[in-house]
VEXZA-880878 format. One record per residue (C-alpha): z negated, y negated, x negated. Coordinates in Angstrom, 3 decimals, always signed. Example, Ala and Ser with C-alpha at 12.3 -4.5 7.8 and 13.67 -1.06 7.14 Angstrom:
BEGIN
<site zz="-7.800" yy="+4.500" xx="-12.300"/>
<site zz="-7.140" yy="+1.060" xx="-13.670"/>
***
This chain:
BEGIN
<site zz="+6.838" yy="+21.395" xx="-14.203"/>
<site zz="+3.817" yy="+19.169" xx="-13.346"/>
<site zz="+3.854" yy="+17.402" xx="-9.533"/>
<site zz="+2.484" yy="+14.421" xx="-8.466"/>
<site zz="+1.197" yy="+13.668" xx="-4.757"/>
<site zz="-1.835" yy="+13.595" xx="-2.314"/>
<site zz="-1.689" yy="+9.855" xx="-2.890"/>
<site zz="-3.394" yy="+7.529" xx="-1.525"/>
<site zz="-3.877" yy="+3.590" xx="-1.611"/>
<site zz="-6.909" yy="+1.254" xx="-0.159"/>
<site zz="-6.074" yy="-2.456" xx="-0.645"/>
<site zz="-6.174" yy="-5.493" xx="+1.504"/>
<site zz="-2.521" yy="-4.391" xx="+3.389"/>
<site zz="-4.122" yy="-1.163" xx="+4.659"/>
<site zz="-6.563" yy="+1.861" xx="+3.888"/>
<site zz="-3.895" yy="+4.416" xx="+3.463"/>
<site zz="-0.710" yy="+4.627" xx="+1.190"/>
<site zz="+2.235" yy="+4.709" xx="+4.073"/>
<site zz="+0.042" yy="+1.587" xx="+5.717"/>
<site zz="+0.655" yy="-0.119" xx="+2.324"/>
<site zz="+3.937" yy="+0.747" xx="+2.024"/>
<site zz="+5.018" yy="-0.304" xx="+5.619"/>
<site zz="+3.166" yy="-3.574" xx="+5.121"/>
<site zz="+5.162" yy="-4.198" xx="+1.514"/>
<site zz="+8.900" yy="-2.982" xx="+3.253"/>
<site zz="+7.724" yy="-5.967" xx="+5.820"/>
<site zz="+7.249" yy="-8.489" xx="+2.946"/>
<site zz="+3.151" yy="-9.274" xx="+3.203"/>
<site zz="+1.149" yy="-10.124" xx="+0.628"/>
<site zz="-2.641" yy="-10.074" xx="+0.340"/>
<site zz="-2.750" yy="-12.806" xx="-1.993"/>
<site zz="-4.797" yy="-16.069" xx="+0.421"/>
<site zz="-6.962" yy="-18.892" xx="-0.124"/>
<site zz="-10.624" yy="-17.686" xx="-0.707"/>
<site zz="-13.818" yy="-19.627" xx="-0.609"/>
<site zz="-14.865" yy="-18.031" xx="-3.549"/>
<site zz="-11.953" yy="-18.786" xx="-5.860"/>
<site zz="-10.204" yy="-21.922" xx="-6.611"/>
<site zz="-6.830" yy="-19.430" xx="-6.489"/>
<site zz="-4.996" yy="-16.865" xx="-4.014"/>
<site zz="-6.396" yy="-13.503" xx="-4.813"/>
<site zz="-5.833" yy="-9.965" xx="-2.772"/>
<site zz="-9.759" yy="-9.337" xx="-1.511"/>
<site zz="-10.943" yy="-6.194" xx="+0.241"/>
<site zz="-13.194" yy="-7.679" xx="+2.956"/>
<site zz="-12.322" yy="-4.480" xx="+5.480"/>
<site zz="-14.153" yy="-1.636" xx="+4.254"/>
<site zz="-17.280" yy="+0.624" xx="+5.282"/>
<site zz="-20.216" yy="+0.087" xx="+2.628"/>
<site zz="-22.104" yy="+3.528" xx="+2.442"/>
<site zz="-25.521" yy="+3.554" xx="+2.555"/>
<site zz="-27.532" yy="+3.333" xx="-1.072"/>
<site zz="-23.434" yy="+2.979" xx="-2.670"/>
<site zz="-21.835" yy="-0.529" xx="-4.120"/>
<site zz="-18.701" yy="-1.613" xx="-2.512"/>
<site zz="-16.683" yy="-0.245" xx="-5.408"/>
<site zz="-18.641" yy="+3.169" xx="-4.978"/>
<site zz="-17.952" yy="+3.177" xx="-1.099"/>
<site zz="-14.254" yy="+2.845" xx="-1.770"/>
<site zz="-13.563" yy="+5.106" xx="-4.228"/>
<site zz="-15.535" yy="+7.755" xx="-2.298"/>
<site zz="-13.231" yy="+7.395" xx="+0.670"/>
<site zz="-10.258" yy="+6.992" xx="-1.685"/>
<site zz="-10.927" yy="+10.697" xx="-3.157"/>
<site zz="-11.812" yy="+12.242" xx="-0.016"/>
<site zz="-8.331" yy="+11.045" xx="+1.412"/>
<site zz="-6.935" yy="+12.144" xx="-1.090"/>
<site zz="-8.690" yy="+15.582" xx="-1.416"/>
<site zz="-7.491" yy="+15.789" xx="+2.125"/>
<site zz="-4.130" yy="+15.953" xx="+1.160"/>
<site zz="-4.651" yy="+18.548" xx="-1.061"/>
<site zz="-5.018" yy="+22.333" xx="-0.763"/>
<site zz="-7.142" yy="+22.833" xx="-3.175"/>
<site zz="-10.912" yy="+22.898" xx="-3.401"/>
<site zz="-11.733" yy="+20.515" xx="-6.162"/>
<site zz="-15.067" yy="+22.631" xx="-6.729"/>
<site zz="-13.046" yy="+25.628" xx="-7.313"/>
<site zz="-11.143" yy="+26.725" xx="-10.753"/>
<site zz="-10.393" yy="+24.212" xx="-13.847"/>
<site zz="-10.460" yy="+20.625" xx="-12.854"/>
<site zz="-10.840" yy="+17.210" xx="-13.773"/>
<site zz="-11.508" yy="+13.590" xx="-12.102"/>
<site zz="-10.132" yy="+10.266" xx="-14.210"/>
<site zz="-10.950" yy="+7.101" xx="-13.550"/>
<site zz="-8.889" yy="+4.325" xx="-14.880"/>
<site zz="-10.850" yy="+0.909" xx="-14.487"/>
<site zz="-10.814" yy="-2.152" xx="-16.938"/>
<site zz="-14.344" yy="-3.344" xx="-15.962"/>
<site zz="-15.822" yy="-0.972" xx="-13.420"/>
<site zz="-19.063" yy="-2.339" xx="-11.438"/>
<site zz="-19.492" yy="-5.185" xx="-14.198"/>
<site zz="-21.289" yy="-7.026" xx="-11.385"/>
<site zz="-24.161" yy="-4.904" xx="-12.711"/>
<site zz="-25.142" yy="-7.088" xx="-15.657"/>
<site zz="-25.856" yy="-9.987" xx="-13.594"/>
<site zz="-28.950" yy="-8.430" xx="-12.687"/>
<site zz="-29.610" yy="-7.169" xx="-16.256"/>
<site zz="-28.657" yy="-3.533" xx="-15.754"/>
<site zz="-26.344" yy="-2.281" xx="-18.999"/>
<site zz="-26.392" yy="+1.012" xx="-17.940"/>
<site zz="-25.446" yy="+0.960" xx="-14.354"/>
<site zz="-22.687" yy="-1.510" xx="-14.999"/>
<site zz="-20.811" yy="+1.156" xx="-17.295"/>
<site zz="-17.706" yy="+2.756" xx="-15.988"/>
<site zz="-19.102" yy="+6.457" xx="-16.661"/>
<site zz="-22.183" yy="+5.748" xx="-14.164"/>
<site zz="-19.970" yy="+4.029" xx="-11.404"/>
<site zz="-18.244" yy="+7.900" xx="-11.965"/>
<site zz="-20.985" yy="+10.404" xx="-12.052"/>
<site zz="-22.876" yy="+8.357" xx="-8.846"/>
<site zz="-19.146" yy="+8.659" xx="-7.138"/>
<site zz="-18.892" yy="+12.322" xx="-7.811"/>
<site zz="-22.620" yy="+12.760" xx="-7.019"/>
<site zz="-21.967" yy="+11.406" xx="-3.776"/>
<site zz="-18.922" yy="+13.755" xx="-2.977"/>
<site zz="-20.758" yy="+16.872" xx="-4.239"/>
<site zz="-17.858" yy="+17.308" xx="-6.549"/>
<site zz="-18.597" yy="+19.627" xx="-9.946"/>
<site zz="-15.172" yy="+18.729" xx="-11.539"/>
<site zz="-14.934" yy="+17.337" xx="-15.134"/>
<site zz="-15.009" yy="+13.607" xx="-15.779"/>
<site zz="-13.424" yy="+11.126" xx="-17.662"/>
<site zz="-12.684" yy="+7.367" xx="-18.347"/>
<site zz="-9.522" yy="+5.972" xx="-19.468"/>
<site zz="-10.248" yy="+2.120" xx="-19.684"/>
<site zz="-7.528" yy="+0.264" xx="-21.657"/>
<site zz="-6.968" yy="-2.824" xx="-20.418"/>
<site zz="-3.924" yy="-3.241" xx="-17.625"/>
<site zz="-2.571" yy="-0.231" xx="-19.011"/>
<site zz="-5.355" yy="+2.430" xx="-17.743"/>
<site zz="-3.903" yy="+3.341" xx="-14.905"/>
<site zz="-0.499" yy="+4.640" xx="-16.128"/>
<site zz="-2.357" yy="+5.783" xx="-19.430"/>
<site zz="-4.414" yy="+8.122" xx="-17.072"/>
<site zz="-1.668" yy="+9.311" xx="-15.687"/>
<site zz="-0.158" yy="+10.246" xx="-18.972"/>
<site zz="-3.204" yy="+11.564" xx="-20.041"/>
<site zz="-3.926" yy="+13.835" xx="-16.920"/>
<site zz="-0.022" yy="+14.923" xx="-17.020"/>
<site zz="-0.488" yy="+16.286" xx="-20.604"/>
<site zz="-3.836" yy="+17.648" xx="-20.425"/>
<site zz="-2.619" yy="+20.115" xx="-17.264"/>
<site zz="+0.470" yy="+20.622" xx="-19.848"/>
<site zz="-1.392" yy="+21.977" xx="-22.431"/>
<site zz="-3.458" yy="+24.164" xx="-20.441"/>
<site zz="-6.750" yy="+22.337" xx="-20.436"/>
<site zz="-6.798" yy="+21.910" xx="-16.910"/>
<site zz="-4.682" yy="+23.424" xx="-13.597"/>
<site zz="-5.263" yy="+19.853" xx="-11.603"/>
<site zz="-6.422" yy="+16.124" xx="-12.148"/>
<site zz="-7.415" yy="+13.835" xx="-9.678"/>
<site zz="-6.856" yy="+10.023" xx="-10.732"/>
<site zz="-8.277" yy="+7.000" xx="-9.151"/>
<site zz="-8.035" yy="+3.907" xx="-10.175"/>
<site zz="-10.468" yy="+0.918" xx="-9.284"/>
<site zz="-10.950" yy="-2.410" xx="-9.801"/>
<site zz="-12.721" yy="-5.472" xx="-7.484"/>
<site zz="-13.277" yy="-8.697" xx="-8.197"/>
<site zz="-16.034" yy="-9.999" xx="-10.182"/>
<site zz="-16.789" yy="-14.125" xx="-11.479"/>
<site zz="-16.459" yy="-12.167" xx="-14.746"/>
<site zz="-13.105" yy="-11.183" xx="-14.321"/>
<site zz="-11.599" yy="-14.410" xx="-13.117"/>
<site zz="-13.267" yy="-16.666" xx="-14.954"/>
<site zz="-11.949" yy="-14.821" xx="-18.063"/>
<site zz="-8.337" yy="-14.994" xx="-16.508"/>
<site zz="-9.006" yy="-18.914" xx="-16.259"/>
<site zz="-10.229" yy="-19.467" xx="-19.679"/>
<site zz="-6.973" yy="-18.485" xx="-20.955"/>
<site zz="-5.122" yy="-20.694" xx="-18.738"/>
<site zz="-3.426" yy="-17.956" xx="-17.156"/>
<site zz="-3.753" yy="-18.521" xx="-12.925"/>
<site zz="-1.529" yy="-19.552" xx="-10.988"/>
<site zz="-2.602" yy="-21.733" xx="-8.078"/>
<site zz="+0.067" yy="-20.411" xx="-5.813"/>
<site zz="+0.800" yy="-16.810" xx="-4.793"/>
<site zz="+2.104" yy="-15.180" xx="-8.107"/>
<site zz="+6.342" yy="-15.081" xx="-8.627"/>
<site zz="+6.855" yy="-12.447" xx="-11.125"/>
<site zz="+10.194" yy="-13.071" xx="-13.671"/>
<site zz="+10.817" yy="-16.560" xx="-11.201"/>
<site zz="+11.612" yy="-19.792" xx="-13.208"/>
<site zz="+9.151" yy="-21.335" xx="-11.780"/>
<site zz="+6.201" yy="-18.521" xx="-12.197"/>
<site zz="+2.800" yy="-20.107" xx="-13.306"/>
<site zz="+0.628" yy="-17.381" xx="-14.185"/>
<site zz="-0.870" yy="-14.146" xx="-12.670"/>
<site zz="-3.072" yy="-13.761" xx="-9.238"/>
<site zz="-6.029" yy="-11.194" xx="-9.282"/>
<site zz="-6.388" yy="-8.301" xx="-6.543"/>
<site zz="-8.136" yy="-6.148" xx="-5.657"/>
<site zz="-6.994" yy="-2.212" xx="-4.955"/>
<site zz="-8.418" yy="+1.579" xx="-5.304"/>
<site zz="-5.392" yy="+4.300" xx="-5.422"/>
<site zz="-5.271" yy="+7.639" xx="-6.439"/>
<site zz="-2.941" yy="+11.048" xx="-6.619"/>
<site zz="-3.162" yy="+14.225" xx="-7.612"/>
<site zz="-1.360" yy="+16.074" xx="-10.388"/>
<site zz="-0.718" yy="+19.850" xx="-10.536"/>
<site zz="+1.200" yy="+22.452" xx="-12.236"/>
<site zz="+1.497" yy="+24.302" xx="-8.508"/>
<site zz="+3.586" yy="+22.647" xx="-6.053"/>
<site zz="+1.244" yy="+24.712" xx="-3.318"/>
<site zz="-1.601" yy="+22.596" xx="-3.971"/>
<site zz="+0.651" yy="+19.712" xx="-2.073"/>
<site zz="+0.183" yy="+19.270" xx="+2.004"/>
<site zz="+3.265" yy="+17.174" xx="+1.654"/>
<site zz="+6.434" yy="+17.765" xx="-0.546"/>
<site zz="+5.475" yy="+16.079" xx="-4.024"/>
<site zz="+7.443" yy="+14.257" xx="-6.631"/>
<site zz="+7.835" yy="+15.341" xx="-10.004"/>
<site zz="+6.252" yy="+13.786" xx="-13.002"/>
<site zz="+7.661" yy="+14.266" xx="-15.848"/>
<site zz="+5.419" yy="+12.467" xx="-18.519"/>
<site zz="+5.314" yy="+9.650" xx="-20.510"/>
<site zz="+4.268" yy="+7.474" xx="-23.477"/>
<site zz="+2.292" yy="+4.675" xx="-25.108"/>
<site zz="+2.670" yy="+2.255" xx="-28.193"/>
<site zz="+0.975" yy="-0.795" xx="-29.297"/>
<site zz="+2.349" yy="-3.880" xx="-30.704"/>
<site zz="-0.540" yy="-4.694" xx="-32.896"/>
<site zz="+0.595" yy="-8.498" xx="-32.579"/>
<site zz="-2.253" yy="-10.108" xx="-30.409"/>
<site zz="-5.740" yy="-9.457" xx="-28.650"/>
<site zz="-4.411" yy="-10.946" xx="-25.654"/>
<site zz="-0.719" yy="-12.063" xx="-26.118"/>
<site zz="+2.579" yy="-9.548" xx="-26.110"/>
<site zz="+5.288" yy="-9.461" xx="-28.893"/>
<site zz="+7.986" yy="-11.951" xx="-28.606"/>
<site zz="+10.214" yy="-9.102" xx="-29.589"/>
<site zz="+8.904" yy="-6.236" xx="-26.629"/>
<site zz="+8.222" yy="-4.262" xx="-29.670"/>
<site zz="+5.492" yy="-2.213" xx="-27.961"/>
<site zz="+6.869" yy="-1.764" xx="-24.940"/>
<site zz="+11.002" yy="-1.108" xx="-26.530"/>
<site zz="+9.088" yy="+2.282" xx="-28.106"/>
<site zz="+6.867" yy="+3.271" xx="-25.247"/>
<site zz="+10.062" yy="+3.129" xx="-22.929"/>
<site zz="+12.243" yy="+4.473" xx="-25.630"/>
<site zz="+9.604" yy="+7.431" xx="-26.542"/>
<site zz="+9.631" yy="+8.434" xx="-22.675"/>
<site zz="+13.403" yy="+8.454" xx="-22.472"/>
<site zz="+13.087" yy="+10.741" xx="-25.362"/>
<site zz="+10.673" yy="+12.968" xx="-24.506"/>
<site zz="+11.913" yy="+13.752" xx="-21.380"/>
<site zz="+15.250" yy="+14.167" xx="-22.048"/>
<site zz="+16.390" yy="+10.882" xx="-19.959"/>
<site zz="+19.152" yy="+8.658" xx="-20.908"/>
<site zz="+18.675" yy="+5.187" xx="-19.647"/>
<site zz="+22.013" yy="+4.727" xx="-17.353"/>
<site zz="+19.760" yy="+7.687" xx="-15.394"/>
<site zz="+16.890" yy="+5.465" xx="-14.213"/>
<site zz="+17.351" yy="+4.355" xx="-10.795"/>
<site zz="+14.822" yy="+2.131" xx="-10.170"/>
<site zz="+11.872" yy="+0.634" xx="-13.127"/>
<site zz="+8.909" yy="-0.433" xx="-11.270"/>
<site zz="+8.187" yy="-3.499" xx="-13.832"/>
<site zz="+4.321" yy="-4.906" xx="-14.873"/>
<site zz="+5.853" yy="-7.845" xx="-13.911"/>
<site zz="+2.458" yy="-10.562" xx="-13.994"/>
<site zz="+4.459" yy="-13.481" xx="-13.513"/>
<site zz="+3.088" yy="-14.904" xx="-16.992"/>
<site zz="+5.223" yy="-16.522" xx="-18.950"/>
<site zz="+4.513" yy="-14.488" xx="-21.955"/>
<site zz="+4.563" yy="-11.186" xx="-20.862"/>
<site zz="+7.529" yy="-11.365" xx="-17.847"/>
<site zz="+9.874" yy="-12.851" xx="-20.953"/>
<site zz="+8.541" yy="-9.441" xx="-23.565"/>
<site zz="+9.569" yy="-7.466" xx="-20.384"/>
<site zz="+13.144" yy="-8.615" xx="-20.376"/>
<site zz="+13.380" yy="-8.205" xx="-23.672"/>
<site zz="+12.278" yy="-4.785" xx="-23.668"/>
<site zz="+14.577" yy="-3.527" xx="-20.760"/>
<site zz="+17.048" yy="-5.558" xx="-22.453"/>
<site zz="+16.735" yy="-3.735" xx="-25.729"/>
<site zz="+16.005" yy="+0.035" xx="-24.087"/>
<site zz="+19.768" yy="-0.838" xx="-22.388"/>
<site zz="+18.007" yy="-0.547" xx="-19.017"/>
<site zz="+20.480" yy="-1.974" xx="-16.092"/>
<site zz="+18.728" yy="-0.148" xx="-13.138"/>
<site zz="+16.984" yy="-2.760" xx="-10.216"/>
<site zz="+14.029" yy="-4.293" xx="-11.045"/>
<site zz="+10.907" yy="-5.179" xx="-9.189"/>
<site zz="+7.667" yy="-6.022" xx="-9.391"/>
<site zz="+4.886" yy="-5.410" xx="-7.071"/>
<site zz="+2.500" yy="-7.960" xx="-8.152"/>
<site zz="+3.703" yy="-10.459" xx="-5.401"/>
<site zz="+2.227" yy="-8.518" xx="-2.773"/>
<site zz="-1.528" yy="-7.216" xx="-4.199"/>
<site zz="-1.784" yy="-9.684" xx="-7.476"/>
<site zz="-2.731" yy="-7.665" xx="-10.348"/>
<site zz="-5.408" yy="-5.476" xx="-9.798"/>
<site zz="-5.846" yy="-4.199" xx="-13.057"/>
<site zz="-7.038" yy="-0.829" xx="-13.781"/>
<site zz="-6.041" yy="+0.184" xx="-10.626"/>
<site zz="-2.177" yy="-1.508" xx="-10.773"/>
<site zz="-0.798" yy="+1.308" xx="-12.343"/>
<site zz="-1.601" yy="+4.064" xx="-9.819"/>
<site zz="-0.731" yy="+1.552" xx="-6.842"/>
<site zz="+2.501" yy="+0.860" xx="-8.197"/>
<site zz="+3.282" yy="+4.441" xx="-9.127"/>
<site zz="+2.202" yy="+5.433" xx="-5.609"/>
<site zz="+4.421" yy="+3.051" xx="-4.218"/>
<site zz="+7.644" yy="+4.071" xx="-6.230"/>
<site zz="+6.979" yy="+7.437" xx="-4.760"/>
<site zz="+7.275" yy="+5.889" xx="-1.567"/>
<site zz="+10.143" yy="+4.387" xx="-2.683"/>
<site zz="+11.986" yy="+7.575" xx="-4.067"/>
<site zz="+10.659" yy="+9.295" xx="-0.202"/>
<site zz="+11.998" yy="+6.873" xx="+1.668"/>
<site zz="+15.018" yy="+6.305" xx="-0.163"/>
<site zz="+14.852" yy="+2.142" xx="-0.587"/>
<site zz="+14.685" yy="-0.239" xx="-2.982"/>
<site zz="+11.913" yy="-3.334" xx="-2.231"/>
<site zz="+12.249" yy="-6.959" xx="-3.137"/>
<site zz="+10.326" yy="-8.262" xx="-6.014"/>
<site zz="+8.399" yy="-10.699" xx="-3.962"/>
<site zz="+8.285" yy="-14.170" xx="-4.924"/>
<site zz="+11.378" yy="-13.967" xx="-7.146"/>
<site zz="+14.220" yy="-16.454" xx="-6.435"/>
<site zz="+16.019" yy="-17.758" xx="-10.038"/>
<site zz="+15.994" yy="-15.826" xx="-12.904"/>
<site zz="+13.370" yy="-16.972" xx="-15.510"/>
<site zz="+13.602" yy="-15.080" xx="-18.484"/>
<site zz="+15.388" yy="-14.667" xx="-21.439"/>
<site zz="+17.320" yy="-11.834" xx="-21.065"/>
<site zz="+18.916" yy="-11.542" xx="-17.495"/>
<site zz="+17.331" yy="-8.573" xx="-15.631"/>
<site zz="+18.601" yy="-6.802" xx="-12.465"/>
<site zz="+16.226" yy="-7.795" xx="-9.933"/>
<site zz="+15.578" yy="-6.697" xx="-6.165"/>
<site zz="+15.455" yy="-9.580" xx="-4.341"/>
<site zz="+16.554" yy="-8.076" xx="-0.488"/>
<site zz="+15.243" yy="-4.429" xx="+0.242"/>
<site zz="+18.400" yy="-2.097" xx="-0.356"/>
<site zz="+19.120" yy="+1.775" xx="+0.533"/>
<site zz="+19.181" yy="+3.685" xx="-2.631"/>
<site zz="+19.159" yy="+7.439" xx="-3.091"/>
<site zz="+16.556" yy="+7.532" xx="-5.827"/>
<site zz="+15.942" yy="+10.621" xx="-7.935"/>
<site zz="+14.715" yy="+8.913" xx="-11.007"/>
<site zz="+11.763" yy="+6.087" xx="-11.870"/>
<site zz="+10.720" yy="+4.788" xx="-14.602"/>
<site zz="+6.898" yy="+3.009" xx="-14.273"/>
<site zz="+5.937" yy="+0.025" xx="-16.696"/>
<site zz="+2.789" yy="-1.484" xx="-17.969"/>
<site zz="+1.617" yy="-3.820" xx="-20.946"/>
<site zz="-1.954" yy="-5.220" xx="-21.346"/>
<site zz="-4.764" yy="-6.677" xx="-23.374"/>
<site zz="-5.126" yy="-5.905" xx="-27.371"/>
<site zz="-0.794" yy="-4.825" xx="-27.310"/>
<site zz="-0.934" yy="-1.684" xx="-25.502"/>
<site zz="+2.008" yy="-0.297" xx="-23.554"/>
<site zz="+2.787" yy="+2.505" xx="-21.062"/>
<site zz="+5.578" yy="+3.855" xx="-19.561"/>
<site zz="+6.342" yy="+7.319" xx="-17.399"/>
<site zz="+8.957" yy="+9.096" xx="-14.963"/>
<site zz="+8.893" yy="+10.408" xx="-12.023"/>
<site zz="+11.958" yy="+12.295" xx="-9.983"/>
<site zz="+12.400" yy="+13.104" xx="-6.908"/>
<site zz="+11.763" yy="+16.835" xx="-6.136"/>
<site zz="+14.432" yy="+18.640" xx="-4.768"/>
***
């Protein structure tokens, strides 16, 4: 059995995860005007810039540190591993010329440098997907014996690169994002670093943990940036999961959906859970942070623990009349629920799809 806690979440609703979660369960949403967009977006403009570190580097190094906190383990002591999951890292490097120092390994290993941590380190950067991949990727490796814990964090600010790319594909909405809504006009960008732990020793846990049980990926091979019609990709990530874990679909309590609010992609969605024979509630969490890429995954993983801990289901925010093709069950008024068992979306860039469990530990 392989656990899953120590989390922790810095975005613009607060610097820790149960500030995050409080501000959700009260229905805020980071997404405002900014000067430098033409668009809402979810900007981190509370923070503590270390000295001779970017922003990015300043907030993952008090991202792991809260989260080594919460640990009870010495990450400089017996087999372990750091991932970051980003999709563009500190691209703001190139502006100024420097290749190097605007790849996702260096924004690591200056990180790491900073903490004094000797851990491995790796990169999982696959477009919106990362930060469930790494999860995946971190469960398995601990499964197979390769490590006994993995730290991932999951990062992403920003940047004229990444918005402007957004915009060239029409793909912004110019209102706070409504996620499987009729009226939905496109995606809004956040910003966001979260990360967890993941351990084969419940011990290693100042708090109870949840349990992850593991997960899967497929691509659809239809598009460099646009889904299947059909939810191929996502039908066989979903359905591998289920599989693997021994899950039957009327089990999932709650599915914590990618949920962009493109047309494109919310519509795939529904036809995925439609096809996987998924009835459980719906949400998705993109209303209140935007997407924030290669960090989304870990956020909204971090906040269906929170979900399964606090026993409640939250409102998919911006949602009022359905708007895709295949009716889904969606939250739209927080709810009690005893929850015991998630299931955690994502779909991105070039086809890829993700999808894991978690239960509640008991």
């Amino acid at each position: 059995m392989i656990y899953i806690g120590a989390e922790n979440i810095i975005s613009p609703l607060g610097n820790t995860a149960q500030a995050n979660f409080e501000n959700v369960l009260e229905g805020k949403s980071a997404l405002k005007k900014s000067s430098n967009f033409s668009t809402p977006i979810g900007e981190i403009t509370s923070f503590s810039q270390l000295d001779g570190l970017t922003k990015l580097e300043s907030l993952l190094v008090e991202c792991l540190k809260r989260t080594s906190s919460e640990s009870n383990f010495d990450v400089n002591e017996g087999r372990n591993l750091v991932v970051l999951s980003t999709t563009k890292g500190d691209i703001e490097h190139l502006e100024s010329g420097n290749v190097e120092k605007a790849k996702p390994g260096f924004l690591l290993r200056r990180v790491m440098g900073h903490l004094a941590w000797k851990a491995d380190q790796k990169i999982v950067s696959n477009a919106c997907v990362s930060g469930v991949l790494a999860c995946i990727y971190a469960h398995d490796l601990i499964a197979y014996g390769k490590y006994d814990r993995v730290i991932v964090v999951g990062a992403d600010l920003l940047t004229n690169f990444t918005y402007r790319g957004f915009e060239s594909f029409f793909a912004l909405s110019d209102e706070p994002c409504k996620p499987f809504d009729a009226s939905r006009k496109g995606l809004s960008l956040g910003e966001c670093v979260a990360s967890v732990a993941l351990s084969k020793d419940q011990k290693d846990f100042k708090s109870s943990p949840h349990i992850f049980c593991g997960g899967a990926s497929a691509n659809d091979a239809n598009h460099i940036s646009g889904p299947s019609r059909d939810g191929e990709g996502l039908f066989r990530a979903i359905s591998r999961t289920l599989k693997l874990i021994g899950t039957q679909a009327n089990e999932v309590d709650f599915i914590s959906a990618h949920g962009t609010a493109t047309r494109y992609n919310d519509d795939m969605e529904s036809i995925a859970f439609d096809r996987a024979v998924l009835k459980a509630p719906i949400n998705s969490f993109k209303g209140y942070f935007g997407h924030t890429l290669g960090a989304a995954g870990v956020l909204e993983l971090i906040l269906s623990m929170k979900c399964i801990e606090h026993g409640l289901l939250i409102k998919s925010l911006g949602f009022e009349k359905e708007g895709t093709s295949q009716q889904l069950n969606m939250i739209e008024e927080n709810q009690r629920k005893d929850i015991n068992t998630v299931l955690k979306t994502a779909s991105g860039f070039g086809g890829c799809n993700a999808a894991v469990i978690i239960k509640k530990l008991k």
